[in-house]
C-alpha positions in Angstrom: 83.9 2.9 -80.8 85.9 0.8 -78.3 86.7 2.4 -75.1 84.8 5.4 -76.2 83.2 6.9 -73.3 79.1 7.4 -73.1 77.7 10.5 -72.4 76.5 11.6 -69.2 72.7 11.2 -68.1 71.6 9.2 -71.3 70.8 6.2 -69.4 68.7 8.6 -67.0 66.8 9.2 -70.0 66.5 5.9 -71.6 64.8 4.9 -67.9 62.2 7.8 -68.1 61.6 6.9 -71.4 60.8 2.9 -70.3 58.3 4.5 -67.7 56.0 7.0 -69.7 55.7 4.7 -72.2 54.1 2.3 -69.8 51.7 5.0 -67.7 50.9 6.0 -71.4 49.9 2.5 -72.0 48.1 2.0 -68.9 45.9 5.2 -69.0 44.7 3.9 -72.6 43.5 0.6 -70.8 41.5 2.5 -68.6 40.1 4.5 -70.9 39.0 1.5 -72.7 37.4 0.0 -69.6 35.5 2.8 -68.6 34.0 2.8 -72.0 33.5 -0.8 -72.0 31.2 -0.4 -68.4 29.7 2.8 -69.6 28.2 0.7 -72.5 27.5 -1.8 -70.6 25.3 0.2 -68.2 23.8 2.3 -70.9 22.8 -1.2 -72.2 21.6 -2.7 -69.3 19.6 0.7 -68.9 18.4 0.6 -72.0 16.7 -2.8 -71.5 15.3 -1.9 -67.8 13.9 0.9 -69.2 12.3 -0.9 -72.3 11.5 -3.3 -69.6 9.4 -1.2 -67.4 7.6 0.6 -70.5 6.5 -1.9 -72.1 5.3 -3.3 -68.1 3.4 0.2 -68.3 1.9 -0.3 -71.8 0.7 -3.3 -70.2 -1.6 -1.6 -67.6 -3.1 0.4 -70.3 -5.1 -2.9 -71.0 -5.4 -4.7 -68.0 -6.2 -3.7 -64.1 -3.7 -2.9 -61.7 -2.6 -6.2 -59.3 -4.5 -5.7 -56.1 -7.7 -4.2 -57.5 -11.0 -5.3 -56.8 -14.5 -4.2 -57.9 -18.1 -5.1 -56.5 -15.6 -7.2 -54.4 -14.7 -9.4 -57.9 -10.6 -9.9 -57.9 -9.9 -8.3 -61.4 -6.4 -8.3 -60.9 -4.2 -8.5 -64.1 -7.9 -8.5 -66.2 -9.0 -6.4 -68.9 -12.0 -5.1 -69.5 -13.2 -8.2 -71.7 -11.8 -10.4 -69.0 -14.1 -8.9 -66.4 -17.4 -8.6 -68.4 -17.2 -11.9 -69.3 -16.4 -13.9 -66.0 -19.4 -11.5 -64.7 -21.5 -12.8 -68.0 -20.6 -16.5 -67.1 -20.9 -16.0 -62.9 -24.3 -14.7 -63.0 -25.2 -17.9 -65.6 -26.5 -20.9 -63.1 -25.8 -18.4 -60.1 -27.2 -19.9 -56.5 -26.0 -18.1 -53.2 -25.7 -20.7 -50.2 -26.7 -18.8 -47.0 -25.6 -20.7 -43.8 -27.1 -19.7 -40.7 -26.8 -21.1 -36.9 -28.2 -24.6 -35.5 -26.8 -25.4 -39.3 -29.8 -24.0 -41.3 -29.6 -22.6 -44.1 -30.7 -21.3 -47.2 -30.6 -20.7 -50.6 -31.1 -17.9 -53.4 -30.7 -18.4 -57.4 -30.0 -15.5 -59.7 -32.9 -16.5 -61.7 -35.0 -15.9 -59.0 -33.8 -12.6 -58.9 -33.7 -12.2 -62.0 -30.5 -11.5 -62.0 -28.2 -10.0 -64.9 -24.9 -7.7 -65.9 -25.5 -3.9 -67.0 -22.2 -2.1 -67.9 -22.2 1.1 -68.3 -18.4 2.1 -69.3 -17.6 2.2 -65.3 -14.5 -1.1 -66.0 -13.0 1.0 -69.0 -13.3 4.3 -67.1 -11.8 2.9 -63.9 -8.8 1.0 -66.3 -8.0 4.7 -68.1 -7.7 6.4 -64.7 -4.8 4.1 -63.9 -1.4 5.9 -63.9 0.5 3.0 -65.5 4.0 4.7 -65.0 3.4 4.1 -61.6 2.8 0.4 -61.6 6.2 -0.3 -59.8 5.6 2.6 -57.0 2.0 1.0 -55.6 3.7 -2.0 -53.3 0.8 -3.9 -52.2 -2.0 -0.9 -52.4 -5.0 -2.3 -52.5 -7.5 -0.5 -55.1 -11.0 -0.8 -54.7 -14.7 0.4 -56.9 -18.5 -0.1 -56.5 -20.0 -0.2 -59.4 -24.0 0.2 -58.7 -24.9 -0.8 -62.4 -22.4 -3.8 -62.9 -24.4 -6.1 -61.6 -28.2 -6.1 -61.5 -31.8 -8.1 -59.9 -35.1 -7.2 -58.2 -34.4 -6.3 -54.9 -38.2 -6.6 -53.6 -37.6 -10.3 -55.0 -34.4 -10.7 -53.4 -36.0 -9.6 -49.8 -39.0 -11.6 -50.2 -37.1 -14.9 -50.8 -35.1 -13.9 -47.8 -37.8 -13.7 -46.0 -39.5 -16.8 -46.7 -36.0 -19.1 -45.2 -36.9 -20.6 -41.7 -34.4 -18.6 -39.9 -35.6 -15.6 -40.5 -39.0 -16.3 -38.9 -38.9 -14.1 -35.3 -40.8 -16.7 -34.0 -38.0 -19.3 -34.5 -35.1 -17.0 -33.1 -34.1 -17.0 -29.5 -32.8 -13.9 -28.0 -29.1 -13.7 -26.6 -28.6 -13.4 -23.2 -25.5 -11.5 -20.8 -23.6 -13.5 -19.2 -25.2 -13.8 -15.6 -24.6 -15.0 -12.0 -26.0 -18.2 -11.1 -28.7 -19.0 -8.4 -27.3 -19.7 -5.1 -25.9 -23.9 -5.2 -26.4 -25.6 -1.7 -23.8 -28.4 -3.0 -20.7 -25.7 -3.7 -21.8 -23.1 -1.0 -21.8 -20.5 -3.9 -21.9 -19.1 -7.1 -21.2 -19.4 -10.5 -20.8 -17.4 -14.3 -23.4 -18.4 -16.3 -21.9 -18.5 -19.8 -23.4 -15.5 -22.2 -26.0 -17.2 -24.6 -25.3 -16.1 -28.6 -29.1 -17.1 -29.5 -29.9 -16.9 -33.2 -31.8 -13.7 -33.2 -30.4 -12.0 -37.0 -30.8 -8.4 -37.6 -32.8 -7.8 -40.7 -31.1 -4.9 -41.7 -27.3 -6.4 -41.8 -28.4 -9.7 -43.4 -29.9 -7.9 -46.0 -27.4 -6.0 -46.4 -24.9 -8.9 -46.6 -26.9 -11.1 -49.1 -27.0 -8.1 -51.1 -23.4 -7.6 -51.1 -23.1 -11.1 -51.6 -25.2 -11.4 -54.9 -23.6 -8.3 -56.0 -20.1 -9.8 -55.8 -21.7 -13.6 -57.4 -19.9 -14.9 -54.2 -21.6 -18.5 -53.7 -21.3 -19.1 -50.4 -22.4 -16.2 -47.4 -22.0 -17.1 -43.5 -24.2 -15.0 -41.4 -22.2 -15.3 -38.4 -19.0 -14.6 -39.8 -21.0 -11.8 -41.3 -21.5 -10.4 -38.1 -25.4 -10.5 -38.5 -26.6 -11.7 -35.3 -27.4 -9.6 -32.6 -24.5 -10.4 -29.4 -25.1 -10.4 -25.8 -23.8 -7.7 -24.0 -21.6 -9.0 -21.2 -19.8 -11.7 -21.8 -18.6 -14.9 -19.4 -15.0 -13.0 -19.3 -16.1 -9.4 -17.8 -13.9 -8.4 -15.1 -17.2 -6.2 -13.1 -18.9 -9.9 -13.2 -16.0 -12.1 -12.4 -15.4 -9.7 -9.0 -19.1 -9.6 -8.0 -19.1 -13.2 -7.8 -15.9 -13.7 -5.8 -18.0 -10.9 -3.4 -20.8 -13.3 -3.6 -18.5 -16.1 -2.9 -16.7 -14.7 -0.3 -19.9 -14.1 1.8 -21.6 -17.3 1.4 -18.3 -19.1 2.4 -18.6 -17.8 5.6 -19.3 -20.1 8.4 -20.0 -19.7 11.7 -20.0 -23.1 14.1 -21.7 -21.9 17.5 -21.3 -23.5 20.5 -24.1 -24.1 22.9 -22.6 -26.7 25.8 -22.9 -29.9 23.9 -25.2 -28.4 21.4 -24.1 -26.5 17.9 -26.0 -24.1 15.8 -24.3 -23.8 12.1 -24.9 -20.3 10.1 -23.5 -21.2 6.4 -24.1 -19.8 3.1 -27.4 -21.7 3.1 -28.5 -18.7 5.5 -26.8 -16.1 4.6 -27.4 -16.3 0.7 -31.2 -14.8 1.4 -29.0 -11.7 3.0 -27.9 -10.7 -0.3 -28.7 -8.2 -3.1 -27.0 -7.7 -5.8 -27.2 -4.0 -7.6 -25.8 -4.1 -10.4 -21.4 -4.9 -9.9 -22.2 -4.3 -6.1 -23.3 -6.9 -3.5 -24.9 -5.6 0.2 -25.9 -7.7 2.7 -29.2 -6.9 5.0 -28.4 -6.3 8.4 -31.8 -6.4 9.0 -31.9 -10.5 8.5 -29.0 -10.9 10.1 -30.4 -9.3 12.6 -33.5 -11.4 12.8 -31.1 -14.5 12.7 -29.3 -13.6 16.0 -33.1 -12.8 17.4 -34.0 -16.3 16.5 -30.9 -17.6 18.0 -31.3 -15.9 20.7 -34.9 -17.3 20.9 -33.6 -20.1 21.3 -30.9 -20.2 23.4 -31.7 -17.5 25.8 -32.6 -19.0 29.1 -33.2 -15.7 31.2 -36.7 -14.7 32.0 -37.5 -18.3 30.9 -38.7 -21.0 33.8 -36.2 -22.8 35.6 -36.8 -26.3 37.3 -35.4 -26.5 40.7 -35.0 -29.7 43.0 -35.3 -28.7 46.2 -33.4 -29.4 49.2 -37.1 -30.2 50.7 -36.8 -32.9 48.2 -39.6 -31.4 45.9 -39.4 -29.6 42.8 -40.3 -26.4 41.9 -40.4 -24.2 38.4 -38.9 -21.0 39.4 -41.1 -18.5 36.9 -39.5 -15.4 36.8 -36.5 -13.7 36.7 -33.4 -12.7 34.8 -31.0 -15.4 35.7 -29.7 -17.4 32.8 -27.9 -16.8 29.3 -28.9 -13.6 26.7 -27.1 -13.1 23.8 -26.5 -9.3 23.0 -27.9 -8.9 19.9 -26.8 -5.8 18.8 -23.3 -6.6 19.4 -23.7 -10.0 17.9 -25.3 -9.0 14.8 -22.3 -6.6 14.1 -20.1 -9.8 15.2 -21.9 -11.4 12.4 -21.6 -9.3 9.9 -18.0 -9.0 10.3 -17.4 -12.3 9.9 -19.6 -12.7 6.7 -17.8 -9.5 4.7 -14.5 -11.3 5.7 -15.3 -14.9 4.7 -14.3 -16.5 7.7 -14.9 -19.7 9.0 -15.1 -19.9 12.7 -16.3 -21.8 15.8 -17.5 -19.4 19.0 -19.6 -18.3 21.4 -22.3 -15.4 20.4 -21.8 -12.7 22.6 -23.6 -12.6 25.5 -24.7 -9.2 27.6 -25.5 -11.7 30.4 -24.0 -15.3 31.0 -24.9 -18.1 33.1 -23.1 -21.0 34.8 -23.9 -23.8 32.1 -25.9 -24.6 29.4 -28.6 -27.0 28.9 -31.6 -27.2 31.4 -30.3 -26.5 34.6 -28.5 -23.4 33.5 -27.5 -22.6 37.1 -25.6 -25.5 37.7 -24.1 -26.5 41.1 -23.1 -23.3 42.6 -25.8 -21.1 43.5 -28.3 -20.0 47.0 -31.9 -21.7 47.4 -33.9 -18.9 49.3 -37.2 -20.8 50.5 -39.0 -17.7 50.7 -42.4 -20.2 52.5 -39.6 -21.7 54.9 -37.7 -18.4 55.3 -34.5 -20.7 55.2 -31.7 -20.4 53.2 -29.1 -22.9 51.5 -25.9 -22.4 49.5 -24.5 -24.7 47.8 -20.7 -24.2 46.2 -19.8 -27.1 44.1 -22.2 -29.1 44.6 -21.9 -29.2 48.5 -23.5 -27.5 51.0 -21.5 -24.5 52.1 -24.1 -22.6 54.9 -27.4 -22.4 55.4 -29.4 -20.5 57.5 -33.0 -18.8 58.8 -33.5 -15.6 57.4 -36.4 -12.5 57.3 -37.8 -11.0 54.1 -40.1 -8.5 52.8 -42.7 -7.4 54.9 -46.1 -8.8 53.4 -48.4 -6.7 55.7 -46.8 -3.2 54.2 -46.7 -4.8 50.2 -43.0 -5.5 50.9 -43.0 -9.3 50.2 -40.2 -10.5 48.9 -40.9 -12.1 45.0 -39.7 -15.2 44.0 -37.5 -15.6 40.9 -34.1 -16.7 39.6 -31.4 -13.8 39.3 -27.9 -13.0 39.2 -25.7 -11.7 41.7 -25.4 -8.4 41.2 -22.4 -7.4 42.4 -21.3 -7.3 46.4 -19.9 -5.0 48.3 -17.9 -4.6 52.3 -19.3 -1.8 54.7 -22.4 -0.4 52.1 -24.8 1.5 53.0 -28.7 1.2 52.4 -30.5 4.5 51.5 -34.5 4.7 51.5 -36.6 7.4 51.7 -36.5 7.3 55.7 -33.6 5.7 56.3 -29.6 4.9 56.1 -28.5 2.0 57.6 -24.9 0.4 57.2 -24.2 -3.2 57.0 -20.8 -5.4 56.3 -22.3 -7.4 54.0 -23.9 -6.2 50.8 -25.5 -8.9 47.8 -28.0 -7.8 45.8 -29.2 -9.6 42.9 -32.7 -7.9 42.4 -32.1 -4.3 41.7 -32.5 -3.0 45.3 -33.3 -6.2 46.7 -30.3 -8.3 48.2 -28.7 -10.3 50.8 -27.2 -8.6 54.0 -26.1 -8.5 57.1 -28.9 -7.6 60.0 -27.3 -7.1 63.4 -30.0 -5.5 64.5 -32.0 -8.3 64.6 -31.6 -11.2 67.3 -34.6 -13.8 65.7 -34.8 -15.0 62.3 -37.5 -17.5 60.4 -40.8 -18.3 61.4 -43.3 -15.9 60.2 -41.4 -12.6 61.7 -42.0 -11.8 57.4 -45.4 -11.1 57.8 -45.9 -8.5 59.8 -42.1 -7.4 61.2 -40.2 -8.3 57.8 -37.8 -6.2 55.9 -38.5 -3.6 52.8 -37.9 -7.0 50.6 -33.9 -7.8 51.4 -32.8 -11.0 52.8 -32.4 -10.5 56.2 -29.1 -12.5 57.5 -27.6 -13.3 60.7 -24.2 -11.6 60.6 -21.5 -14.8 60.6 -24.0 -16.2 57.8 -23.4 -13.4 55.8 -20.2 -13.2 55.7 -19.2 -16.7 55.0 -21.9 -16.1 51.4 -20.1 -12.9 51.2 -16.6 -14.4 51.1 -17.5 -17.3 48.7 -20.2 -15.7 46.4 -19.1 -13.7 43.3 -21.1 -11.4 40.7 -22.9 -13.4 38.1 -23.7 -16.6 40.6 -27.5 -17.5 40.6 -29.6 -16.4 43.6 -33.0 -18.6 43.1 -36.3 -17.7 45.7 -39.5 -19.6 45.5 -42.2 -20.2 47.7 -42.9 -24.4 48.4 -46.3 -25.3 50.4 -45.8 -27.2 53.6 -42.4 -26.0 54.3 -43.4 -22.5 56.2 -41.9 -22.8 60.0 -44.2 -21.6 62.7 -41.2 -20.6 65.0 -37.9 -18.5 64.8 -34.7 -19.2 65.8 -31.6 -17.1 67.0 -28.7 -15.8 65.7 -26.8 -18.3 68.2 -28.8 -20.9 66.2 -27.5 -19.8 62.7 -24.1 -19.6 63.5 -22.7 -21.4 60.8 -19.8 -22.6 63.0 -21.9 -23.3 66.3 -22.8 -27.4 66.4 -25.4 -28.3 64.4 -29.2 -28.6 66.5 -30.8 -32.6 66.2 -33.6 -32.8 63.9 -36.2 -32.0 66.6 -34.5 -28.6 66.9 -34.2 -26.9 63.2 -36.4 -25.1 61.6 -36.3 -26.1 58.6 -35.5 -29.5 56.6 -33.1 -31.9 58.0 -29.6 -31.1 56.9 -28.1 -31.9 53.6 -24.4 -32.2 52.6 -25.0 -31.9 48.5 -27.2 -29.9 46.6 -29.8 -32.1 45.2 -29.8 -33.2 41.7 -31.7 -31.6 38.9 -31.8 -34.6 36.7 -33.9 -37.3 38.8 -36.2 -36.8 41.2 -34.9 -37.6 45.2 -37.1 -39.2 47.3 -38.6 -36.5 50.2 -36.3 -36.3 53.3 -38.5 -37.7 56.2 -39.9 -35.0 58.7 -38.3 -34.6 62.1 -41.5 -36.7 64.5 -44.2 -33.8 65.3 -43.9 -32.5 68.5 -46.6 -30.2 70.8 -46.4 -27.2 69.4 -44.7 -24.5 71.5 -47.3 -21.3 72.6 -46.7 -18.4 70.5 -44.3 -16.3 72.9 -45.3 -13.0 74.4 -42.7 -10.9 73.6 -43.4 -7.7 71.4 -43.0 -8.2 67.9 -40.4 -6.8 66.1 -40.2 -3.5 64.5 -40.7 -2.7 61.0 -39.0 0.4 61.5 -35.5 0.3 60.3 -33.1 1.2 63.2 -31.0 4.7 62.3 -27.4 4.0 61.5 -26.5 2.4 64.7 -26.1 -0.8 64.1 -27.0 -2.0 68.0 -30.1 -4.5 67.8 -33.4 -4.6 68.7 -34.7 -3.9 72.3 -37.7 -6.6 72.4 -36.7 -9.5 74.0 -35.8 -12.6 72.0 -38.6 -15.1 71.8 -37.7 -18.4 73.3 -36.8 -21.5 71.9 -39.6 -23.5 71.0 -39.6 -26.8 69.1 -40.3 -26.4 65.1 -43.2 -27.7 63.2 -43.9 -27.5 59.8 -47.1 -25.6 59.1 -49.6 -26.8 56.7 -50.4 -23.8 55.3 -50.1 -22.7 51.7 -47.3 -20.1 50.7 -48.1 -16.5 51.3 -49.7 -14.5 48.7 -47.3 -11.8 46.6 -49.3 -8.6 46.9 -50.1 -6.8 44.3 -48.3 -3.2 44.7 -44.7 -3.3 44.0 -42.0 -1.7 46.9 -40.3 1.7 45.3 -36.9 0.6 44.6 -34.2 2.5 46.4 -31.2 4.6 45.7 -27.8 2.9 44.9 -25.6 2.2 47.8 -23.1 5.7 48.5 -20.1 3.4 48.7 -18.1 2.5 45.3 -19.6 -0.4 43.4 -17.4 -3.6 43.9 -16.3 -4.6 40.0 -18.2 -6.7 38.2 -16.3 -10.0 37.9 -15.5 -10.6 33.8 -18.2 -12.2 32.0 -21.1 -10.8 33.2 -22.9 -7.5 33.0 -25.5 -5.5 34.6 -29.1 -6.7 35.8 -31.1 -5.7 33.0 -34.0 -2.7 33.2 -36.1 -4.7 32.1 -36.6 -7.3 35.1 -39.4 -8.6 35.6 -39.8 -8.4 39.4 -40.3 -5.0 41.3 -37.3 -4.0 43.5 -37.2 -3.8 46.6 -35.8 -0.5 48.8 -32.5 -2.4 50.1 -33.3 -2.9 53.5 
């Protein structure tokens, strides 16, 4: 009815109505899909499942994938399948055996007599299959010997093995190890000698892998790859070979350039390779022949205790025998120098080292520095650089007691200020101290007032040079330890008179010809390389009578240094006696004790006077 008024909350209702009709709807729809993908998945289920059954029904007939038996790939076979590629593999069957150096050789399965034998092994091995497990397996591998599958005569089988050309021991060559080479002059070294594979087979294995061969009809068999050869042991790539020839290396790359004045001695690996042993990974070197190398070098180069060739200031020349002047190598020192250098690999140019040195090399190892002792003349000369510094008269040994002095070439000893000399019967102090052969020396005699002539003989000294005073001190202040001291006896030159120590004074004006004692006066030590013609004689005179005064004294004096009471013989004019060079005698003078004083240092370079010197020394006075 018009303007009739609706009820309160119906169109609440109505609304509520409108909604549950549509969630009921919805909810249906739902339902209905579910179903639909329920179905669908008990479908889909269905089929998978038929699927993999029927997959399983499968391997009830055929192998598994990934099975192999007698090494045959039966994979997805059946039983029939297997027997009969077996039946037809063994028909026509030949087996191509390839060996090393490309020989080979070849066996047919007639020969062997070769044939199938089942016996109910395939169909047991296909029943024992789980087939519901087919999908589980991945990529397992399943594998079965069957001893009876396959079948020949074995005896056959090794005989024709037997018979093939590489099997012959005669025809196989052994491996060899990997190996140092021999030493090689051109590299200064060593090498790795490769390892050498050879083509030595080992019965057993290649028998063993023919067999398996035949067994699985493979056609085709590679020894090598077979692993059928015997293999060196030690191979061109060990490490323990690799570092024993670096050692190797490293020693015999040493070099050692030594330097002998203008002269060189080379010590290479061409040497020291014959040093070597090897012991197994290790390498030692024999200090024994190194040794023996420094004694030959020193064999060599050694110039003390050898001759020396002197020109004199007389003019003549004289070969100075004995003594220890000159050059010696230490050996002992220089062989651990040596070895040294070797186990390092070094390369270096030196000197060996020397327990004694000398002032040059070559023949006249004394060079141009050095005092001439005339022991014939009794006269003395020293020469510093080449020029003539001093020279003077001089007594020696006493050759009536066995005191002479020897001859010889030998180092300064050392020198020493205000020493004093201690025999058995005596002590005597002098200024100026030089010896050069153990006890024996140069010194300072202020005792004495005459010098030369042939006071020696019967008035001479224990075996040291006797000098005036002012002579030995000027050698004194311009000698040093090491500088060569060379005595010699030279016919014709001995004086038949003495002079004074006035005479000697090295800074008192020089006497005329007529007048000296000795030969005329030089201003440069003669040459060594070319002979000088002789300095002419002063013109004879009359010889001067002996003088009457006493004779000297052998006695020493006691420390008082005050000189001798006998009256100086006069002057007379010198002639040069005829007479040959007085005789050494044959029993040696005791040497004496060591002066009390404190040595003077040796200068740097040069040692000790050996033991073993040749000439006896004298008691220091």
């Amino acid at each position: 009815m018009e303007g009739e008024q609706r009820r309160p909350g119906s169109r609440g209702r109505s609304r509520r109505q409108t909604r549950e009709s549509r969630d009921s709807a919805g909810k249906a729809l739902r339902i209905k899909i579910l179903a639909g993908v329920g179905a669908g998945i008990l479908l889909v289920g269905g089929i998978a499942g038929f699927s993999y059954i029927r997959q399983a029904k499968k391997y009830e007939t055929v192998f598994f994938p990934n099975t192999v038996i007698n090494d045959i790939d039966v994979s997805d076979k059946s039983v029939y399948q297997v027997k009969s590629e077996i039946s037809s593999g063994i028909e026509g069957y030949r087996l191509l055996i390839k060996a090393r150096d490309g020989k080979t050789g070849e066996i047919s399965g007639e020969a062997i007599g070769l044939h199938s034998e089942f016996d109910g092994s395939l169909e047991k091995y296909l029943k024992e299959q789980d087939t519901m497990k087919w999908a589980f397996r991945g990529g397992e591998t399943s594998s079965y010997e069957i001893e009876t599958m396959i079948a020949f005569d074995e005896e056959i089988l090794s005989s024709e093995l037997s018979a093939m050309e590489f099997m012959d021991p005669e025809a196989m060559t052994a491996p060899e190890d990997a190996h140092i080479s021999d030493y090689d002059s051109s590299i200064k070294g060593y090498t790795v000698v490769p390892e050498v594979q050879g083509t030595t087979l080992d019965p057993v294995k290649t028998a063993e892998a023919v067999k398996a061969a035949v067994m699985g009809l493979k056609t085709e068999l590679d020894l090598e790859e077979a692993g059928c050869y015997e293999s060196p042991e030690i191979l061109s790539d060990d490490a323990g070979l690799n570092s024993l020839c670096g050692t190797l290396n490293t020693y015999t790359g040493a070099v050692i350039n030594y330097t002998f004045g203008d002269k060189t001695e080379v010590l290479s690996g061409d040497t020291i390779h014959n040093w070597l042993t090897v012991d197994g990974t290790s390498v030692s070197i024999d200090s024994s022949k190194a040794a023996e190398y420094v004694k030959n070098l020193a064999s060599r180069y050694d110039t003390a205790y050898k001759p020396k060739t002197l020109k004199t200031s007389y003019g003549k020349t004289v070969t100075i025998k004995t003594g220890n002047y000159g050059w010696k190598i230490n050996q002992e020192k220089e062989t651990a120098a040596v070895l040294e250098i070797v186990k390092a690999g070094e390369q270096r140019t030196r000197e060996p080292e020397y327990s004694q040195k000398a002032a040059s090399h070559g023949a006249n190892d004394y060079g141009n520095t050095y005092v001439e002792i005339n022991l014939t003349a009794q006269h003395l000369f020293f020469y510093k650089d080449g020029k003539l510094l001093v020279e003077s008269d001089f007594v020696s040994g006493n050759v009536s007691k066995g005191w002479g002095t020897p001859d010889g070439a030998y180092p300064l000893t050392y020198k020493q200020k205000d020493a004093t000399l201690t025999g058995e019967d005596y002590k005597t102090p002098v200024s100026y101290w030089m010896p050069f052969n153990g006890g024996i020396g140069m010194h300072d005699a202020t005792w004495r007032s005459s010098f030369g002539g042939t006071i020696y003989k019967t008035s001479g000294s224990h075996g040291c040079i006797n000098l005036p005073p002012k002579v030995a001190k000027v050698i004194f202040e311009n000698i040093s330890s090491g500088m060569p001291v060379l005595c010699y006896f030279l016919d014709g030159t001995e004086a038949a008179s003495t002079t004074t120590t006035a005479q000697n004074d090295p800074d008192a004006e020089k006497p005329t010809a007529a007048e000296t004692t000795a030969a005329p006066e030089t201003t440069a030590a003669p040459e060594t390389t070319a002979a000088a013609p002789e300095t002419t004689a002063a013109p004879e005179t009359t010889a001067a009578p002996e003088t009457t005064a006493a004779p000297e004294t052998t006695a020493a004096p006691e420390t008082t240094a005050a000189p001798e009471t006998t009256a100086a013989p006069e002057e007379t004019t010198t002639t040069l006696e005829t007479t040959a060079a007085p005789e050494e005698t044959t029993a040696a003078p005791e040497p004496t004790e060591a002066p009390e004083t404190t040595e003077v240092p040796r200068e740097p370079g040069f040692a000790d006077v050996p033991e073993e010197s040749e000439s006896p020394a004298g008691p220091g006075f």
